[in-house]
SEMARFI-883784 format. One record per residue (C-alpha): residue number from 1; residue in one letter; x, y, z. Coordinates in steps of 0.02 Angstrom, whole numbers. Layout:
N
R, nr, rest, u, v, w
R, NUM, a, X, Y, Z $
...
END
This chain:
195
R, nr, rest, u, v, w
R, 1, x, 1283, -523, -5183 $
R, 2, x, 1319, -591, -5002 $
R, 3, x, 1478, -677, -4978 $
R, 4, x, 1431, -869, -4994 $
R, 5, x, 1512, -935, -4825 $
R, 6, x, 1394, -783, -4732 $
R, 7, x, 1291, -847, -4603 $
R, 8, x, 1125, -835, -4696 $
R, 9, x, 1180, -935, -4826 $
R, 10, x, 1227, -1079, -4700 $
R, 11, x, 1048, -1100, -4617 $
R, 12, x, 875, -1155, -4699 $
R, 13, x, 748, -1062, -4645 $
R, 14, x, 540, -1107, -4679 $
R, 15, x, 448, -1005, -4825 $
R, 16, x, 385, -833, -4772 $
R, 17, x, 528, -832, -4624 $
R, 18, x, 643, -682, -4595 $
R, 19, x, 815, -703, -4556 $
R, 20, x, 840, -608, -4384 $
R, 21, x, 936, -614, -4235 $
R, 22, x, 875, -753, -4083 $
R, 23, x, 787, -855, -4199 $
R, 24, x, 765, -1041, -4176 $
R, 25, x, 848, -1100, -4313 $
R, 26, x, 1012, -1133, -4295 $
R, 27, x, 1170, -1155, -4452 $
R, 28, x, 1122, -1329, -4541 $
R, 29, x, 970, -1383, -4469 $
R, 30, x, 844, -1420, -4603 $
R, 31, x, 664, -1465, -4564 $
R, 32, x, 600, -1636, -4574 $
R, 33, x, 447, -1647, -4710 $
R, 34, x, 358, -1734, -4570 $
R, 35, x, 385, -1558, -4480 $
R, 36, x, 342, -1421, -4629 $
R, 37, x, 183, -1527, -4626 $
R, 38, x, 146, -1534, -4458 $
R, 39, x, 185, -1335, -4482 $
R, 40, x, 53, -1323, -4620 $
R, 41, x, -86, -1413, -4546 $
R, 42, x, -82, -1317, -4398 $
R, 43, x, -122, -1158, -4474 $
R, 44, x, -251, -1212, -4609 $
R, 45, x, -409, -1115, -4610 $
R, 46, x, -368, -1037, -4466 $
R, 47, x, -358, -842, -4462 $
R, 48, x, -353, -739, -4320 $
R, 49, x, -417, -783, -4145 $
R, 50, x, -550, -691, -4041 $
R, 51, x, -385, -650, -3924 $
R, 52, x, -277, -602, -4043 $
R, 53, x, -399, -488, -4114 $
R, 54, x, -425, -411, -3932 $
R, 55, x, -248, -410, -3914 $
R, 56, x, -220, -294, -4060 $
R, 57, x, -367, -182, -4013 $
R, 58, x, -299, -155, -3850 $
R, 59, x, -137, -120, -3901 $
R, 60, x, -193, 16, -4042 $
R, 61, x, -329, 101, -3908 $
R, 62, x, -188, 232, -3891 $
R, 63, x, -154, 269, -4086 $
R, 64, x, -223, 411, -4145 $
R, 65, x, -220, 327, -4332 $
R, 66, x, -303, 174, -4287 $
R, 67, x, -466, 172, -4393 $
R, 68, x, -564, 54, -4304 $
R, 69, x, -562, 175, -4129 $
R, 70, x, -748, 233, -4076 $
R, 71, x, -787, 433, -4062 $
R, 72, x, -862, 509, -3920 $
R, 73, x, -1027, 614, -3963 $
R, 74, x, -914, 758, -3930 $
R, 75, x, -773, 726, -4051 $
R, 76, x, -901, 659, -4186 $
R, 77, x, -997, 850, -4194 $
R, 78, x, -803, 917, -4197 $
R, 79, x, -754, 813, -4341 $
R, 80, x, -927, 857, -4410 $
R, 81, x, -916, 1052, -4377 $
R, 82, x, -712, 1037, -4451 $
R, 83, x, -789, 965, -4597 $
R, 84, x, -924, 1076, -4623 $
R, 85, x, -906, 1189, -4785 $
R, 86, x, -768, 1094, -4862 $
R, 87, x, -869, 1049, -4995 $
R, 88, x, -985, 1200, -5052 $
R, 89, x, -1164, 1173, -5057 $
R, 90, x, -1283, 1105, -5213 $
R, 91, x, -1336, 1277, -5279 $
R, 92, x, -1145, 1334, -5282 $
R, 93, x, -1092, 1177, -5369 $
R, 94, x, -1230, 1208, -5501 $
R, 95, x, -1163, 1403, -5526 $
R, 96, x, -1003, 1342, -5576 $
R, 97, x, -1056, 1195, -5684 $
R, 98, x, -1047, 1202, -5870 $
R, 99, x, -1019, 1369, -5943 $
R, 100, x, -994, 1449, -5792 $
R, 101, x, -855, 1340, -5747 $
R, 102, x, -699, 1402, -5742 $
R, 103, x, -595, 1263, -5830 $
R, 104, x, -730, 1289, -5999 $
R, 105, x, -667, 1301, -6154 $
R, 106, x, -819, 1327, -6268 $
R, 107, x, -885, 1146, -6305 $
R, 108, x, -731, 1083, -6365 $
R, 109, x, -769, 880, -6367 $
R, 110, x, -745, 852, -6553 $
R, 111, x, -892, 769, -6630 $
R, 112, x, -801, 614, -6667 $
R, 113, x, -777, 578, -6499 $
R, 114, x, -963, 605, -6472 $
R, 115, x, -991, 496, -6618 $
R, 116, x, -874, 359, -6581 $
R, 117, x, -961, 338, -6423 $
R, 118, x, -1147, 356, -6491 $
R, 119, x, -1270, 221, -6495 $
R, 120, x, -1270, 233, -6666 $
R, 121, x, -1090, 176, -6697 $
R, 122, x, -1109, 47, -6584 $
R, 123, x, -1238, -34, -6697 $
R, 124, x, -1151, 8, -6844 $
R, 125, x, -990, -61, -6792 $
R, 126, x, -1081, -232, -6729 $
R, 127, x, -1180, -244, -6902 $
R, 128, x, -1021, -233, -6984 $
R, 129, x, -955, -374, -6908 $
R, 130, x, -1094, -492, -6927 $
R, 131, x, -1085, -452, -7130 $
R, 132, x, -921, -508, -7137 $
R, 133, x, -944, -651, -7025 $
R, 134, x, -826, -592, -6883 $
R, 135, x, -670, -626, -7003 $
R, 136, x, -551, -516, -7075 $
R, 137, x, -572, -490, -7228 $
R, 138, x, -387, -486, -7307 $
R, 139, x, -308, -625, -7203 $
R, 140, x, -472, -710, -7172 $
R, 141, x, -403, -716, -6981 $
R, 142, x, -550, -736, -6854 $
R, 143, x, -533, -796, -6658 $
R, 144, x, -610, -995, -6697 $
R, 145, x, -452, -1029, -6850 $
R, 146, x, -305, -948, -6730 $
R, 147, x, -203, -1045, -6621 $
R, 148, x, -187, -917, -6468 $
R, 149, x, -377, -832, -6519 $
R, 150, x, -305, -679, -6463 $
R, 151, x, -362, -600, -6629 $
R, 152, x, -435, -426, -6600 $
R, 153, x, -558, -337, -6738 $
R, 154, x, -588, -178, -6783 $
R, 155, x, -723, -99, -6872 $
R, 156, x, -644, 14, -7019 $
R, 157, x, -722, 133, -7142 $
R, 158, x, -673, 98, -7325 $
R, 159, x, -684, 288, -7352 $
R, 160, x, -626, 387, -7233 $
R, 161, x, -741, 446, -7080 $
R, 162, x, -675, 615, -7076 $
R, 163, x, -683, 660, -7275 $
R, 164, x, -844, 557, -7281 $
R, 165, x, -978, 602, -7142 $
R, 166, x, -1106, 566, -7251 $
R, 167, x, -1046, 380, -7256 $
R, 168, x, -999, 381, -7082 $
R, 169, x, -1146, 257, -7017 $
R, 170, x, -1158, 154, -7212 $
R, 171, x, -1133, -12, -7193 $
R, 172, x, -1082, -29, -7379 $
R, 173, x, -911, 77, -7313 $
R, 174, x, -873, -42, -7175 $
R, 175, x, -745, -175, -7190 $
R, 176, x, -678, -292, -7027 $
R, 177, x, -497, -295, -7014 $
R, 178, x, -392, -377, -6898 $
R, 179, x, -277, -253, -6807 $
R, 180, x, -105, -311, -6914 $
R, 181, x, -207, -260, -7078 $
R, 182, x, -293, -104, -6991 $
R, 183, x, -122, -41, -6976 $
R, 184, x, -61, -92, -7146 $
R, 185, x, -195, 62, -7196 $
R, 186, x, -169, 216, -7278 $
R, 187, x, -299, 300, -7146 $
R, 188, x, -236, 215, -6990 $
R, 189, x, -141, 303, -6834 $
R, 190, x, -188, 462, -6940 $
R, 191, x, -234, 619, -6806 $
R, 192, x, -327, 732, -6886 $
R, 193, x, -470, 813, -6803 $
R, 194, x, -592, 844, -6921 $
R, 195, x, -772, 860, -6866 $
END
């Protein structure tokens, strides 16, 4: 914490200013409203002149990193030869796609994953929903009786989806649940990865 008779604590400086050496603002001077204003009105909707902008192309003709600098035909084929077989061509990519890939492990994607993002749960989850009216069903909670409507719902299987797969898509074994009852279930938060 600066000591409180420092310099910077002495002078008032306008929003967005940076306390630096040779400034115009001197110890105690505060601006008049009349002034901030004035300040503010002169820069509304106002970006960037045409000279500015020239300005700060001129000055970055030199920079090597300056994006906005324009190639010569001759550099642009160099870039485009330096590039060239960076990224291997189609039929290569194919070869090492899928099984031929050197990261595969077999298929692996459990089937509920597949599942959980079929069409068919998608429909099956929404059905549920409408049947019990977009309320939960053991605190009767829904998004139109809550004060903050920050109520999420969840779609849960009465019996469980992995022991079940038969009942997987029933709408019989679907129940809405807000997420403080979800977790008050014996199934929830439980990783098991049966298929």
């Amino acid at each position: 914490m600066p000591h409180p008779n420092s310099l910077k604590n002495l002078i008032t400086f306008p929003k967005g200013h940076k306390f630096g050496v040779g400034n115009k603002y001197r110890a105690g001077k505060k601006l008049s409203e009349e002034h901030k204003k004035a300040l503010i009105s002169s820069r509304l909707g106002k970006t960037n002149s045409s000279l500015q902008r020239r300005r700060a192309s001129e000055a970055n003709l030199g920079n090597k990193h300056w994006l906005g600098r324009k190639h010569s035909e001759e550099s642009k084929l160099k870039i485009a030869k330096s590039h060239k077989g960076i990224r291997p061509p189609l039929e290569t990519r194919m070869k090492v796609s899928g099984e031929n890939n050197w990261n595969w492990k077999g298929g692996l994607t459990p089937l509920r994953k597949k599942l959980y993002f079929s069409e068919e749960y998608k429909l099956w989850r929404q059905a549920v929903f409408r049947k019990d009216n977009y309320t939960c069903v053991w605190c009767r909670a829904n998004r139109s009786n809550q004060a903050d409507k920050r109520v999420e719902l969840s779609a849960d299987h009465i019996k469980p989806w992995s022991l079940y797969p038969e009942l997987r898509f029933e709408l019989s074994n679907g129940r809405t649940l807000c997420t403080d009852c979800h977790k008050k279930t014996d199934t929830y938060g439980v990783k098991k990865d049966y298929q």
